[in-house]
N, C-alpha and C positions, 0 to 999 in steps of 0.2 A: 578461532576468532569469533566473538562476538558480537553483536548490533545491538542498538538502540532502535525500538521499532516503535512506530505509532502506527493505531489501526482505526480508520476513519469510516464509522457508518452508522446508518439511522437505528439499522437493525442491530437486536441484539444479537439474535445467532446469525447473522453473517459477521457479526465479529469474530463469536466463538469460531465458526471454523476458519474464518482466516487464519488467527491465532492456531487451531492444530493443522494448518496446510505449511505451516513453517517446520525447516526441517528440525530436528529434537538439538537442542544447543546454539541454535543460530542465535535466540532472543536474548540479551543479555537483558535488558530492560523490555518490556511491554505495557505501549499507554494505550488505555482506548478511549474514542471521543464518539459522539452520535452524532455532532454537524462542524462545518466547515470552521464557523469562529473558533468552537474551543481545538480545533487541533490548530490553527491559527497562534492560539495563546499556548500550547503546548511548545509547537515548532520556536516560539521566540522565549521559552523559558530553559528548553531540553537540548542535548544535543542530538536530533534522530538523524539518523543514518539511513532507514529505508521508513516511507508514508507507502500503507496500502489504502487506497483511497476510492471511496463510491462517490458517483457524481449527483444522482437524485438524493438529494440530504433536503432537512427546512434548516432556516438561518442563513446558510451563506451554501451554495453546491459545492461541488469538485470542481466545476470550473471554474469558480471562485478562488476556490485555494488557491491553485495553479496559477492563476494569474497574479494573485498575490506574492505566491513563492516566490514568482519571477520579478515582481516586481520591486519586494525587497531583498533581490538575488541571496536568500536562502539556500543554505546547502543541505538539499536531500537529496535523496533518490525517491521516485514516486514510481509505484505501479498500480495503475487505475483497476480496480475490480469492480463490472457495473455490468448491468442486465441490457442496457443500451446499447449495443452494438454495431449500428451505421454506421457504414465505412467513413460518411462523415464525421463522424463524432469521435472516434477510433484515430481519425487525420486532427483534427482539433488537439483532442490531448497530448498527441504527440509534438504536435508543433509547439506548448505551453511549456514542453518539456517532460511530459514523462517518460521513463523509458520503456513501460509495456500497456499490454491492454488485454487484460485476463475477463470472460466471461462469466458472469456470476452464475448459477453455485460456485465457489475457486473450488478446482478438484489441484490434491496436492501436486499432482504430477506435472501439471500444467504450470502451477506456481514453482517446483524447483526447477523447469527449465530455463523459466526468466530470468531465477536467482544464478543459474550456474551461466548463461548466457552474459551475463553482465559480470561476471566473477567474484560473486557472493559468496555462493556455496561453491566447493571440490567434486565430482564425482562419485565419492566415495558415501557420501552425503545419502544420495540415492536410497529411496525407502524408507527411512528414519523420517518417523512423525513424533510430534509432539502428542501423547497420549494424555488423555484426562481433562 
């Protein structure tokens, strides 16, 4: 099975490795946006299935999104990838609805527990990166 993924961030290579911290096949689709509006206007045009999502963006943050998601109960999954890590901030996003809170650099290993955590990925998954 594959997903519909969008990847939300200012930077360009923290897109790029989000994008190879996915396991090799998960992506069926891959959109990537650099602030909150446009994956905004993505979410309402695509169907995504998992948002990996930084929260310091310009235009609109991640907490922005979030609350938007929620507020025109959009169906995604979100996992916050962000350098800010207060346990506050950490309790924020989860209450907005995400379902993880991954440290920025994402190191892959960290990101497919999430995925297999929530039953994205199978076990077997395991080690298989997206190369290139």
């Amino acid at each position: 099975m594959s997903f519909n993924v969008l990847i939300c961030d200012d930077s360009t290579l923290a897109r790029k490795m989000a994008k190879r911290s996915l396991p090799d096949g998960f992506a069926q689709n891959t959109y990537e946006v650099s602030n909150g509006m446009d994956a905004l206007e993505v979410l309402a045009h695509h169907n995504i299935d998992l948002l990996l999502l930084d929260l310091t963006m310009p235009v609109l943050d991640g907490i922005g999104v979030l609350e938007e998601i929620k507020k025109r109960n959009l169906k995604t999954f979100v996992i916050v990838i962000s350098g800010d890590i207060q346990p506050l901030m950490q309790e924020k996003v989860m209450s907005l609805g995400a379902l993880g809170f991954i440290q920025k650099p994402v190191k892959q290993e960290v990101l497919f527990d999430v995925l297999h955590r929530f039953g994205f990925v199978a076990p077997e998954f395991e080690g298989e990166a997206v190369t290139g």
